[in-house]
C-alpha positions in Angstrom: 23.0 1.8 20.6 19.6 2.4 18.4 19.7 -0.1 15.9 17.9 1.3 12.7 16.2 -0.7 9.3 16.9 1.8 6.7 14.9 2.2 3.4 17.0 1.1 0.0 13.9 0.5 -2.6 10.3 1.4 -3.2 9.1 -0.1 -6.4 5.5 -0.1 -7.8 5.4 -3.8 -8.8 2.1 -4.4 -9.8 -1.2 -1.5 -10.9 -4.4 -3.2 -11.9 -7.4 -0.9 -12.2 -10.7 -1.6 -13.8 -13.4 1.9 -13.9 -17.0 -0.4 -13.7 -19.2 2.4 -14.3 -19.2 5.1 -16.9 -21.3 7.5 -14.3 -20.6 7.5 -11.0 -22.7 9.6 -8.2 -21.3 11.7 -5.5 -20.4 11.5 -2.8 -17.6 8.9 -4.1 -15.5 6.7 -1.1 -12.3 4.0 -1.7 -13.0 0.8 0.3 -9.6 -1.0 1.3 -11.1 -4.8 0.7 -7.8 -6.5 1.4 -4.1 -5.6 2.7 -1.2 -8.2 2.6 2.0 -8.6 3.4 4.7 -11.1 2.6 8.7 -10.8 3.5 11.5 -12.4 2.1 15.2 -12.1 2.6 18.2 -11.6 0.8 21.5 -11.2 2.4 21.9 -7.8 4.4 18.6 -6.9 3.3 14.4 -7.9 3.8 12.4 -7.3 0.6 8.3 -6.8 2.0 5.7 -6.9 -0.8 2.5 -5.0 0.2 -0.5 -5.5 -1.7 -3.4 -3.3 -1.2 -6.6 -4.4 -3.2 -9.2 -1.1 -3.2 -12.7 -0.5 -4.8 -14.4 3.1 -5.0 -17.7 3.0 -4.3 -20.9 6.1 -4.8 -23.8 6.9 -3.3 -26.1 3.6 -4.6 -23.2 2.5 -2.9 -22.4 0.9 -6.5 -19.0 -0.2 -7.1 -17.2 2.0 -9.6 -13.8 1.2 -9.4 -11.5 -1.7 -8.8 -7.4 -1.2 -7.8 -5.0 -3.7 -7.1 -1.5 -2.3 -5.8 1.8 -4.1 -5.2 4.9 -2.2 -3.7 7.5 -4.1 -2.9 10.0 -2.1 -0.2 13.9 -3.0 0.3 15.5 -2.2 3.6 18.6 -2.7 4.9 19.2 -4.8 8.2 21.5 -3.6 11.3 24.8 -6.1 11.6 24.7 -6.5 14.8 22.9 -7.8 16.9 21.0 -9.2 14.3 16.9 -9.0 14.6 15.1 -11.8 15.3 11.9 -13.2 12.8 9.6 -11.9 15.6 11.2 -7.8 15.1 11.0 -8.5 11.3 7.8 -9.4 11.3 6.3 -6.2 13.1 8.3 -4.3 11.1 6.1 -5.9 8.5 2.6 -5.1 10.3 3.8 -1.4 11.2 6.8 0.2 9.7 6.2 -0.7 6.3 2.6 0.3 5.9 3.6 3.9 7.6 6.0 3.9 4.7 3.8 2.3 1.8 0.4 4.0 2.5 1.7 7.2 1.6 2.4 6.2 -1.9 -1.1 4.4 -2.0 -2.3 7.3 -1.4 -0.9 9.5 -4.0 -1.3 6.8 -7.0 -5.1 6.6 -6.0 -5.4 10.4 -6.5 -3.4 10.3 -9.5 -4.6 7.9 -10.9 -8.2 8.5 -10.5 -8.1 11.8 -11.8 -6.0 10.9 -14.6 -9.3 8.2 -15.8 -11.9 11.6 -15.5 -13.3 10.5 -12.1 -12.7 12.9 -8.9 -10.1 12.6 -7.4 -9.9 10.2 -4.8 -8.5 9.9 -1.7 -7.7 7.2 0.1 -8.3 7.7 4.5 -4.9 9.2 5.7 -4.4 6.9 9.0 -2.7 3.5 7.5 -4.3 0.0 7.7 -2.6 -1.0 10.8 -3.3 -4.7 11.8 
């Protein structure tokens, strides 16, 4: 029997951005600074938050940009057997940045080009640690 965490929720929690510099210079990078993650539970379910804190940086290499993210992701827990802390928390370090960074991603972009920078993109292989 394959027991399975399945997705309920993605929610952007929390978007802080701050553009530093009115002029930036090519070629622009983003800088992941700091990635966390906490887990709480509620019954049937494990509610991760996932903060990523990002800065874009140019050539000088000046910072230009500051992001701070928060997604918090809902999955549902298998019945039975039920998982231990130990497979909750790798979950945690693995399966929920594979499913967070995606999103990361795309607001980065968005939102970058949406404040008349480049748009930015954030590496494609997640922050796994």
């Amino acid at each position: 029997m394959v027991r399975r965490i399945s997705l309920v929720d993605l929610r952007l929690r929390r978007l802080d951005t701050e553009l530093l510099l009115p002029v930036v210079k090519p070629p622009l990078r983003v800088v992941l600074l700091d990635l966390k993650r906490e887990m709480s539970s509620i019954p049937g379910h494990m509610v991760y938050a996932c903060t990523y804190e990002l800065e874009g940086r140019d050539a000088t290499p000046e910072r230009f940009l500051t992001v701070k993210i928060v997604l918090h992701v809902v999955v549902r827990l298998p019945d039975d057997p039920p998982l231990t802390e130990s497979d909750l928390k790798a979950f945690g370090a693995v399966g929920l940045i594979e499913i967070a960074h995606p999103y990361i991603r795309e607001l980065v972009h968005s939102l970058s080009g949406r404040m008349g920078l480049p748009a930015l993109v954030v590496e494609v292989a997640p922050p796994i640690a």
